[in-house]
FILUM-133047 format. One record per residue (C-alpha): residue in three letters; y, z, x. Coordinates in nm, 4 decimals, padded with zeros to 6 digits. Layout:
BEGIN
residuo_north_up_east
ALA_Y_Z_X;
...
end
This chain:
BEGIN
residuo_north_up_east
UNK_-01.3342_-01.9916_06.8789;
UNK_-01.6907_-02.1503_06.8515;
UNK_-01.8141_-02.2354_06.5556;
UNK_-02.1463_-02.4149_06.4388;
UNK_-02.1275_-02.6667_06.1691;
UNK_-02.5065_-02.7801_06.0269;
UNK_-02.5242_-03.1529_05.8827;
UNK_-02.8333_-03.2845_05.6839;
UNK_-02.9898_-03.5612_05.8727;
UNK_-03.1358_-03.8297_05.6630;
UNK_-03.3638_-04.0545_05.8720;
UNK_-03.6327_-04.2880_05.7580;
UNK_-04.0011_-04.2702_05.7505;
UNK_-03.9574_-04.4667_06.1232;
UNK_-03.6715_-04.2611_06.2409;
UNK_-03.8288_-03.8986_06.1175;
UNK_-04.1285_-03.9696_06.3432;
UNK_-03.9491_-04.0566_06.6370;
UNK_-03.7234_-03.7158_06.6217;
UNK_-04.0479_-03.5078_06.5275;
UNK_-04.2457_-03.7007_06.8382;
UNK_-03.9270_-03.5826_07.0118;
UNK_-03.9072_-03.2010_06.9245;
UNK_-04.3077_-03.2166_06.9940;
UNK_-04.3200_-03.3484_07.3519;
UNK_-03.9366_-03.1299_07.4527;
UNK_-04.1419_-02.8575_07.3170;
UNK_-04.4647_-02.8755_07.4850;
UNK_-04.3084_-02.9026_07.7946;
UNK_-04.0727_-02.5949_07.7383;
UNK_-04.3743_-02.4438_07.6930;
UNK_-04.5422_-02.5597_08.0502;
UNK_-04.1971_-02.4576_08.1962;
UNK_-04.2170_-02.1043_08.0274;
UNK_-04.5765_-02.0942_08.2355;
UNK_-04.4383_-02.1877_08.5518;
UNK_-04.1332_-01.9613_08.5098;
UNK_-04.3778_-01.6767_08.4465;
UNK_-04.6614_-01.7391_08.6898;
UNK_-04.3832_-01.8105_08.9759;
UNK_-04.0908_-01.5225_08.8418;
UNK_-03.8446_-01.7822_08.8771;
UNK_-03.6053_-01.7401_08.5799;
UNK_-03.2587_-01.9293_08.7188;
UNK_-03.1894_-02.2822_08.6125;
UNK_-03.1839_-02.4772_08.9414;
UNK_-03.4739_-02.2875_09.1172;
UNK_-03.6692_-02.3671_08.8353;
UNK_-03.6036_-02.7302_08.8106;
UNK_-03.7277_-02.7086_09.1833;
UNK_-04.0724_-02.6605_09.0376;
UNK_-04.0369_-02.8497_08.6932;
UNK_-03.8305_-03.1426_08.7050;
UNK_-04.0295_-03.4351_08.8330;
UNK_-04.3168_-03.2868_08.6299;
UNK_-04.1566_-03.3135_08.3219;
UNK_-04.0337_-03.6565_08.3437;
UNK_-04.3827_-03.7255_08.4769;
UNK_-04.5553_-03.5834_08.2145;
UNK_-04.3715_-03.5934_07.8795;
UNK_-04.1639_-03.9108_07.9791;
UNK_-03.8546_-03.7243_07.8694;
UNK_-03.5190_-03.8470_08.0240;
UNK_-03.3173_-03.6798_08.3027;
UNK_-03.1223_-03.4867_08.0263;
UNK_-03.3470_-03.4027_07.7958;
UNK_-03.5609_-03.2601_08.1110;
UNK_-03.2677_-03.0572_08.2602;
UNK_-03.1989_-02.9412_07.8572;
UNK_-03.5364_-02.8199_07.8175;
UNK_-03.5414_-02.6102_08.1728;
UNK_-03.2219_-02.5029_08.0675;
UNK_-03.3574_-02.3764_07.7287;
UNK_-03.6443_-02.2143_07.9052;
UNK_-03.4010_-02.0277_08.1397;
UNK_-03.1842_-01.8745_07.8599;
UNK_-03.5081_-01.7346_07.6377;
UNK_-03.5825_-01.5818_07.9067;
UNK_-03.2380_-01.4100_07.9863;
UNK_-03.2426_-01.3506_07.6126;
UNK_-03.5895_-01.1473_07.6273;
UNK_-03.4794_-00.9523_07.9324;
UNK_-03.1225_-00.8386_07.7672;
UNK_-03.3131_-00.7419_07.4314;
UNK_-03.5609_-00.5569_07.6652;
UNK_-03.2831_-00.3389_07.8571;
UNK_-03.1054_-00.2697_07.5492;
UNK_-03.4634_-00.1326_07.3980;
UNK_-03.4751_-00.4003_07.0889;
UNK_-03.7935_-00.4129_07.1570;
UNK_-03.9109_-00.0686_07.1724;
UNK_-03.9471_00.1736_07.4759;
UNK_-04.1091_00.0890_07.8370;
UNK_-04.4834_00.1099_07.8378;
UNK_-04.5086_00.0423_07.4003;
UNK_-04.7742_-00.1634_07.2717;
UNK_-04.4282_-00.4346_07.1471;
UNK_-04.2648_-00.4100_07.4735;
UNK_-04.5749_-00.4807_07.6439;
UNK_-04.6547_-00.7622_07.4279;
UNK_-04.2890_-00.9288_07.4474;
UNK_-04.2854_-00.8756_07.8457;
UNK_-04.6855_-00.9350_07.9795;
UNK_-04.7238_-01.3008_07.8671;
UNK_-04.5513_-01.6246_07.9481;
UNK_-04.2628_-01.7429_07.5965;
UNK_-04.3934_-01.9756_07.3425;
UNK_-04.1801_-02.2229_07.2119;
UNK_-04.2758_-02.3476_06.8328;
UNK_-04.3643_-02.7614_06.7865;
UNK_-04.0436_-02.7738_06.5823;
UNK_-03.8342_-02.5873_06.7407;
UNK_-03.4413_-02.6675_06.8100;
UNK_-03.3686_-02.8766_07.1004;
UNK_-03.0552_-02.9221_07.2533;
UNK_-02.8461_-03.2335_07.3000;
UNK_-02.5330_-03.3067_07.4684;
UNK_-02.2853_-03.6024_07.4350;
UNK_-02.4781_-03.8463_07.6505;
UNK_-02.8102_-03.8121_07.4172;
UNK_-02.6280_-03.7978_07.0777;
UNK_-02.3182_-03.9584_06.9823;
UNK_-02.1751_-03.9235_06.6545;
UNK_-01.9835_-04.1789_06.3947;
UNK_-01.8313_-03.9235_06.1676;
UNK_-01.5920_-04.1688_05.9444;
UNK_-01.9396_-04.3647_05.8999;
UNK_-02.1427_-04.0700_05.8567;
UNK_-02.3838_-04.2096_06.1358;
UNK_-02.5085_-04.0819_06.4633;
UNK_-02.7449_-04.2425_06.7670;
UNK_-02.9773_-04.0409_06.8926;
UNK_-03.1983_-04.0063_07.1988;
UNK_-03.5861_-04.0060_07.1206;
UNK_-03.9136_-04.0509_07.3149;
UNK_-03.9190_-04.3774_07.1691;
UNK_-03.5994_-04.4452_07.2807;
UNK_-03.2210_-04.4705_07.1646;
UNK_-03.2339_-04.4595_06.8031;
UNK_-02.8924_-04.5763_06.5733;
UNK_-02.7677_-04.5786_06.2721;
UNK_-02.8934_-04.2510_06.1723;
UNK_-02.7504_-04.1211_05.8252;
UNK_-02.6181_-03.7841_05.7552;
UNK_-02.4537_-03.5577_05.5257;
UNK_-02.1614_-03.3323_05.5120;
UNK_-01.9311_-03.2041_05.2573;
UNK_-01.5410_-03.3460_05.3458;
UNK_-01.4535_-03.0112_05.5118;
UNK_-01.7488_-03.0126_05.7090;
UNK_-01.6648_-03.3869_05.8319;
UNK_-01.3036_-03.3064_05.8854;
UNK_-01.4302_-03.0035_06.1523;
UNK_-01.6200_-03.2339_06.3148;
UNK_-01.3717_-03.5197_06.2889;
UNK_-01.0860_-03.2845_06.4820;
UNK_-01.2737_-03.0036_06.6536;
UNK_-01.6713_-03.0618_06.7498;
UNK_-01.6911_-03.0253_07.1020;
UNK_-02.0238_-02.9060_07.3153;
UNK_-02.3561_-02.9299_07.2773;
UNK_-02.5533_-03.0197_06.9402;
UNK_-02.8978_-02.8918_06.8125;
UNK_-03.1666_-03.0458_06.6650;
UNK_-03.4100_-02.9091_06.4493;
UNK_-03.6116_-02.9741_06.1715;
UNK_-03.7060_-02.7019_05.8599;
UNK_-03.9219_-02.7543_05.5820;
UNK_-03.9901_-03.1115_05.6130;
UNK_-03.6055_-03.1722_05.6523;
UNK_-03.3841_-03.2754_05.9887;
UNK_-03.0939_-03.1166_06.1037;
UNK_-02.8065_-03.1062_06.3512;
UNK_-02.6065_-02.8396_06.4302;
UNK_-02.2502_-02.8993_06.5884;
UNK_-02.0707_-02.7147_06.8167;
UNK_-01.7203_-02.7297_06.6962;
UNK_-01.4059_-02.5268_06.8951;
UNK_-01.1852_-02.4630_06.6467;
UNK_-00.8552_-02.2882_06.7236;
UNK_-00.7536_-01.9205_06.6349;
UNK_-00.4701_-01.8473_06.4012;
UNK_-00.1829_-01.6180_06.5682;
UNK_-00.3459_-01.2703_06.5439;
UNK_-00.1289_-01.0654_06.3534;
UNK_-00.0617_-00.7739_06.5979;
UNK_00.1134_-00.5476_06.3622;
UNK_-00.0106_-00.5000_06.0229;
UNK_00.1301_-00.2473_05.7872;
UNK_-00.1718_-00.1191_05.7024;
UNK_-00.5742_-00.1758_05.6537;
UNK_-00.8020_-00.2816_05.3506;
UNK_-01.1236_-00.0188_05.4297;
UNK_-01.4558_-00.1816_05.3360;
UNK_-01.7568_00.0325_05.2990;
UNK_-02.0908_-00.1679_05.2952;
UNK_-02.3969_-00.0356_05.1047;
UNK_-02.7101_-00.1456_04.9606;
UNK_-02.6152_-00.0477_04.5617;
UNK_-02.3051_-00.1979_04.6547;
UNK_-02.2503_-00.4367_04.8774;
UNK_-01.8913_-00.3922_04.9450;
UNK_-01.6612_-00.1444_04.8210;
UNK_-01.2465_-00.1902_04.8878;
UNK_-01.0455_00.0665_04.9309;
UNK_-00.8482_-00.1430_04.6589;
UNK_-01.1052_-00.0080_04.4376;
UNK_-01.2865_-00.3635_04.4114;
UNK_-01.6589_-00.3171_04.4071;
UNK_-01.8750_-00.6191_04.4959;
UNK_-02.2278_-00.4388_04.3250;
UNK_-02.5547_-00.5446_04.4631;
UNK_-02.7461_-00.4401_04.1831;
UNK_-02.8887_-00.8591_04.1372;
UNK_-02.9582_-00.9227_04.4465;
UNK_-03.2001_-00.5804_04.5086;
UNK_-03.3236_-00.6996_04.1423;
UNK_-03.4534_-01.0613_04.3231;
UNK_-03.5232_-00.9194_04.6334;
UNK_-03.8087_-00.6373_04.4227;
UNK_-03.9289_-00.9376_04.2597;
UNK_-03.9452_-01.1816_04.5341;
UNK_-04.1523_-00.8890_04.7393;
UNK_-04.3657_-00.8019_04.4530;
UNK_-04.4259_-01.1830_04.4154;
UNK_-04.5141_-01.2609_04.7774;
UNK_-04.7770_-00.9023_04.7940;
UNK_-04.9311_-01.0747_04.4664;
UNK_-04.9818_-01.4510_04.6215;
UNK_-05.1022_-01.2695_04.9982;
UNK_-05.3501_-01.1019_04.8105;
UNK_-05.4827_-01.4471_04.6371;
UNK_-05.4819_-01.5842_04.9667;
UNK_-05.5840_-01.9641_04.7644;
UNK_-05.4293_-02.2642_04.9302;
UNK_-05.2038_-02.3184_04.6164;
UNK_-05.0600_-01.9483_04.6574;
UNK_-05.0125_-02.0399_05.0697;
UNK_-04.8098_-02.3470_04.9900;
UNK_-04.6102_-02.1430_04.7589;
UNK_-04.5358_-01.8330_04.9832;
UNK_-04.4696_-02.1037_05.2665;
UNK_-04.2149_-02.3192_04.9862;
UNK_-04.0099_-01.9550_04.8602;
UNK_-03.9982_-01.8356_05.2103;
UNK_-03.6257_-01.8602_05.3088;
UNK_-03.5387_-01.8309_04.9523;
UNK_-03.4386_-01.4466_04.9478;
UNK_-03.2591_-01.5051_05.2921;
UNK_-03.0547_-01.7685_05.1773;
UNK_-02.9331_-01.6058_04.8559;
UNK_-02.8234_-01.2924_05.0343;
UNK_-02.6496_-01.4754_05.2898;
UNK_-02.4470_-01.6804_05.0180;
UNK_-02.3151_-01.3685_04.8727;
UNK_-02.2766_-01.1909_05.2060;
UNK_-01.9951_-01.5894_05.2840;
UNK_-01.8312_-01.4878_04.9213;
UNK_-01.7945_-01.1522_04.9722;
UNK_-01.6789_-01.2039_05.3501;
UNK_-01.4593_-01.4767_05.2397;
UNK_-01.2660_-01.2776_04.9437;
UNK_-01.1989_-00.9807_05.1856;
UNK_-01.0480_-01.1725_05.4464;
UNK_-00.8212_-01.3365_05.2255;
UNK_-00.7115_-01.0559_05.0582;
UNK_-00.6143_-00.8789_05.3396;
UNK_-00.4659_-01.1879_05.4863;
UNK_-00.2306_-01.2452_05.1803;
UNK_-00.1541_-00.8983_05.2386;
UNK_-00.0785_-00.8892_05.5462;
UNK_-00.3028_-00.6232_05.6265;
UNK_-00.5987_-00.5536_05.8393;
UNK_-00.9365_-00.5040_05.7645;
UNK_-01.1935_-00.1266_05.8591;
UNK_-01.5240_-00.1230_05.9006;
UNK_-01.7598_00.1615_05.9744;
UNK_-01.9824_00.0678_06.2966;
UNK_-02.2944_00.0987_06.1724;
UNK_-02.4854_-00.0058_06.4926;
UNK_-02.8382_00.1911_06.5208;
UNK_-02.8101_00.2720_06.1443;
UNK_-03.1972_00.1879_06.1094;
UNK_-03.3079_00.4344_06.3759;
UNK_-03.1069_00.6841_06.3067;
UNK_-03.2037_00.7519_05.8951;
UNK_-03.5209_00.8423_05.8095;
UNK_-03.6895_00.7165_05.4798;
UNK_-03.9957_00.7540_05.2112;
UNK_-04.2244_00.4684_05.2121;
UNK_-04.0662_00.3313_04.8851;
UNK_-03.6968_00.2970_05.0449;
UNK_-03.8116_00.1287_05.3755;
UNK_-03.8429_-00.2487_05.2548;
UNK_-03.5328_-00.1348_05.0636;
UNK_-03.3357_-00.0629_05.3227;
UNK_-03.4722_-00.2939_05.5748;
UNK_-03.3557_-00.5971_05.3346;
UNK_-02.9810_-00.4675_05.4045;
UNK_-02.7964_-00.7642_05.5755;
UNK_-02.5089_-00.5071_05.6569;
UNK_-02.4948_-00.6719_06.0151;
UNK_-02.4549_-01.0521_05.8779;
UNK_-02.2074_-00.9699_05.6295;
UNK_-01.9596_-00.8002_05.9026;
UNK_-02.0440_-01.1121_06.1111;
UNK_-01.9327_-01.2801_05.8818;
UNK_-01.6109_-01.0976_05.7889;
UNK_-01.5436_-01.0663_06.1666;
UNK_-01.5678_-01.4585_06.2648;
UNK_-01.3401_-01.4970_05.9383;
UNK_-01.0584_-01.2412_06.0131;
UNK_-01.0291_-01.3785_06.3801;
UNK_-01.0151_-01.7743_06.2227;
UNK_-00.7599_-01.6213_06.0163;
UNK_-00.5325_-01.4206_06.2691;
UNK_-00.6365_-01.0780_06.0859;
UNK_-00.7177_-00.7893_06.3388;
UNK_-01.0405_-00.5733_06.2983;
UNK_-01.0958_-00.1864_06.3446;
UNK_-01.4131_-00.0635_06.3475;
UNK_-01.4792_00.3452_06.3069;
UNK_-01.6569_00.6165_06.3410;
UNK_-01.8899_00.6375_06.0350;
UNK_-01.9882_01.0126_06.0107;
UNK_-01.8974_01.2019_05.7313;
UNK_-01.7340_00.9005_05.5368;
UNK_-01.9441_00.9724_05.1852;
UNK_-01.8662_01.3662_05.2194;
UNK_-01.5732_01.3869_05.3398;
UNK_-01.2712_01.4046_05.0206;
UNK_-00.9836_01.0965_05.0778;
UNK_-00.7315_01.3338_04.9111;
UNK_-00.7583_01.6783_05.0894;
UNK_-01.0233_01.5902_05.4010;
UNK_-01.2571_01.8641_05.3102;
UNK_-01.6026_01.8204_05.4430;
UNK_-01.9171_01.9026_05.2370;
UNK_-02.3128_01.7877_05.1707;
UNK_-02.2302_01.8722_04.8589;
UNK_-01.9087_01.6719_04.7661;
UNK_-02.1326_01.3681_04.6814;
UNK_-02.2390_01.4706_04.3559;
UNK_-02.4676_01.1477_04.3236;
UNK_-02.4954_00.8025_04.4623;
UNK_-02.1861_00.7105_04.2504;
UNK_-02.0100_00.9618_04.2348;
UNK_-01.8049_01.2105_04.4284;
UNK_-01.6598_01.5514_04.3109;
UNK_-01.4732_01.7749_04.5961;
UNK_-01.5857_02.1400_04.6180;
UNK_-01.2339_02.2421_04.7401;
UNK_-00.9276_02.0517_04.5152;
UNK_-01.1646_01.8697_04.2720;
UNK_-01.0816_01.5682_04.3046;
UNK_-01.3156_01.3102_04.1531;
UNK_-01.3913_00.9194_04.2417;
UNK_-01.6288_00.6331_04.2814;
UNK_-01.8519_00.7638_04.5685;
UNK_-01.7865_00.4305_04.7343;
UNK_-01.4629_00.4460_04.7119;
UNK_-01.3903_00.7558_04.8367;
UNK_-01.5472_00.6396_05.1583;
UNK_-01.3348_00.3110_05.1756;
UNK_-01.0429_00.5161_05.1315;
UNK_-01.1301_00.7450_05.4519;
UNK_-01.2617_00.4344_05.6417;
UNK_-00.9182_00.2750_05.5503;
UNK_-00.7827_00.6193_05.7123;
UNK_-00.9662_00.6487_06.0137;
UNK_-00.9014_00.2930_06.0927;
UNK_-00.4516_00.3589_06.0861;
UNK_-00.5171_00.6628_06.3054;
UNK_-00.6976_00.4462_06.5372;
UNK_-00.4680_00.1630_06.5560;
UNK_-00.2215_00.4407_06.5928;
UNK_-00.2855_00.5725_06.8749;
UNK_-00.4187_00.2445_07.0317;
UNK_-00.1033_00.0390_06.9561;
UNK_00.2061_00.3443_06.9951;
UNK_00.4079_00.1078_07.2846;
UNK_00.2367_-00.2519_07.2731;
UNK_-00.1045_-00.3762_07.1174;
UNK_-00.4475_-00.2412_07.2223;
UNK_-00.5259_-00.3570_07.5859;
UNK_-00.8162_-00.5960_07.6295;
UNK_-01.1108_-00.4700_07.8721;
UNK_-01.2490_-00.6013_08.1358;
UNK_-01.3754_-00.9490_08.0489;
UNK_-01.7059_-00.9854_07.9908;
UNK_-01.9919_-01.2411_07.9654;
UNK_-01.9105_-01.4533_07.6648;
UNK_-01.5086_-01.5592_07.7412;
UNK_-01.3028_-01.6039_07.4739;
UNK_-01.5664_-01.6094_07.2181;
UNK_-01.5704_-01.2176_07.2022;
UNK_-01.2997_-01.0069_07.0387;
UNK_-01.0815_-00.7927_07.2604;
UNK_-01.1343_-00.4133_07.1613;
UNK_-01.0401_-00.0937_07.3088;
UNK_-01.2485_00.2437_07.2713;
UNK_-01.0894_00.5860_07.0974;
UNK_-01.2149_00.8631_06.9772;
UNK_-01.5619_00.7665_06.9980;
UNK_-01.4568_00.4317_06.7897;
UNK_-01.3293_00.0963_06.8720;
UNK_-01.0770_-00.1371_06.7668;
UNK_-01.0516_-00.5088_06.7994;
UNK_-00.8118_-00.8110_06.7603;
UNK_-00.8668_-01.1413_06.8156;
UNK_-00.8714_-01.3603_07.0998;
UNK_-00.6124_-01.5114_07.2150;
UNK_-00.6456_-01.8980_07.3583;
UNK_-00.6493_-01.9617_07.7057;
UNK_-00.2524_-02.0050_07.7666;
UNK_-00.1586_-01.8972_07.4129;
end
């Protein structure tokens, strides 16, 4: 399985303006590409580098890799756009966004990520040094940083391309590291159900509750903060939006590794497997006040089951995912269905045998329900059959559909 492991680069004064020269000139002339890709509707690698190649080198004085990396970046934004514009990410055809994403040639930021494979960057992990390709040429002895079980990936399993970027006035790389699978576990004796919420983040059907009462207590600050310092609009209060910017999003996606971490582990040490609800199109489907909306467009539901995903396949554990209708009305005891079951956000009381839990938990415990009917019926004779293999490899889970749900378990390794 692919994984990414980010190192701190730490260059000198010299060094940083070589790699920022770098990212400046690959950048630019991703951006020229983007133009010619657009003007001509030539979106394929190697028709494009018909029109772009010498040009680039040319221009930019970029070498032959670095050239065929940045057509090659241009190429894939572009498939990128065009999948998020079938699937309707970007609103309907003929919308003011959709026209906007699909009437006008990509732009590429100064700074943004270019990518590097083992002939421009090659790394002395043991030394904590790598040599890099710039504009200015080959530059060595480049320091980094890594905690030990970030250098021991990279030591045994780094493999592919590498990125570099450069945030907030500090450089980066991010590593491409194949790491292998552990033996899924094809036949667990039963599943830990996980509802996710915005009170609470994750609920077990354990009865654990992971609140996320602190983290909607920053996030309320951090928004009232940032309306307070737009509305100054002083050059102090810009430097300070621009310094707290990614502050929120890396908090919340801290918690969302510790909470995806404990659950995996768990129901590894049990031997169990791990329910989710699939909550895909959750945003367009509700319908909120004004005061809810930043509320519940703050909800990193999708990252934290990203993250317990890429976990429980690293770990062998297999993932169900189910139907999520009903789960907060329906009663875990006798199945009765009712509006009025959920008494409030807390709490749940069944109309029909009275039966009274955490409102949360109630819904793990039917997630955690849904998800051994499904493996059920998917796995009577033999495990759940993969489908058809699609773009991606063995980087996406297997999964079969059932009852208008779907249930996954991880990839095996070619010739495992």
């Amino acid at each position: 399985m692919k994984l990414t492991v980010q190192v701190r680069l730490l260059p000198t004064p010299v060094q940083a303006a070589a790699l920022e020269a770098t990212l400046s000139a690959c950048n630019e002339a991703a951006n020229w590409v983007s133009g010619v890709a657009f003007e001509k509707g030539v979106r394929r690698n190697f028709e494009l580098r018909e029109h772009t190649y010498g040009e680039i080198k040319a221009r930019w004085g970029l070498g032959a890799q670095a050239a065929q990396h940045v057509i090659k970046k241009t190429c894939d934004a572009y498939a990128t756009l065009k999948a998020n514009l079938t699937a309707g990410n970007l609103g309907k055809p003929g919308s003011r966004r959709y026209r906007k994403a699909a009437e006008k040639p990509l732009v590429f930021r100064p700074q943004g990520a270019q990518p590097y494979d083992d002939r421009m960057l090659s790394w002395q992990t043991a030394a904590r040094r790598v040599s890099i390709w710039t504009v200015a040429g080959r530059i060595k002895d480049v320091a980094f940083t890594a905690s030990p079980e970030q250098l021991a990936m990279l030591g045994m399993y780094r493999k592919g391309e590498s990125d570099l970027l450069m945030r907030d006035g500090m450089w980066f790389l991010l590593a491409t590291c194949d790491v292998p699978a552990a033996e899924p576990n094809t036949d667990p004796h039963d599943f830990l159900g996980v509802d996710l919420g915005i009170v609470n983040i994750a609920t077990t059907s354990d009865g654990e509750i992971m609140a996320g009462r602190e983290l909607n207590r920053i996030r309320t600050r951090e928004r009232k903060l940032r309306t307070k310092l737009q509305k100054k609009n002083t050059p102090s209060a810009k430097r300070r939006l621009k310094k707290r910017r990614y502050k929120e999003a890396r908090r919340a996606k801290d918690i969302n590794h510790k909470i995806a971490k404990h659950v995996v582990a768990e129901a590894e040490r049990t031997g169990r497997g791990i329910a989710l609800e699939d909550l895909t199109g959750i945003r367009e489907r509700v319908r909120l006040r004004k005061p809810q909306r930043a509320t519940h467009s703050s909800w990193s539901f999708a990252q934290l089951g990203q993250f317990i995903a890429y976990k429980a396949r690293r770990a062998g554990v297999p993932m169900v995912y189910v139907d999520p209708a009903y789960t907060s009305r329906t009663c875990a005891e006798c199945g009765h269905i009712d509006r009025a079951n959920r008494v409030s956000q807390a709490w749940f009381a069944c109309r029909s045998c009275g039966f009274v839990d955490h409102a949360d938990r109630n819904g793990s415990r039917n997630i955690r329900a849904r998800a051994r009917e499904l493996w059920r019926r998917g796995a009577e004779s033999a495990a759940p059959a993969p489908p058809p293999r699609q773009r991606g490899g063995a980087g996406r889970e297997r999964s079969i559909a059932a009852s208008g749900a779907r249930c996954a378990i991880p990839a095996l390794a070619p010739g495992s």
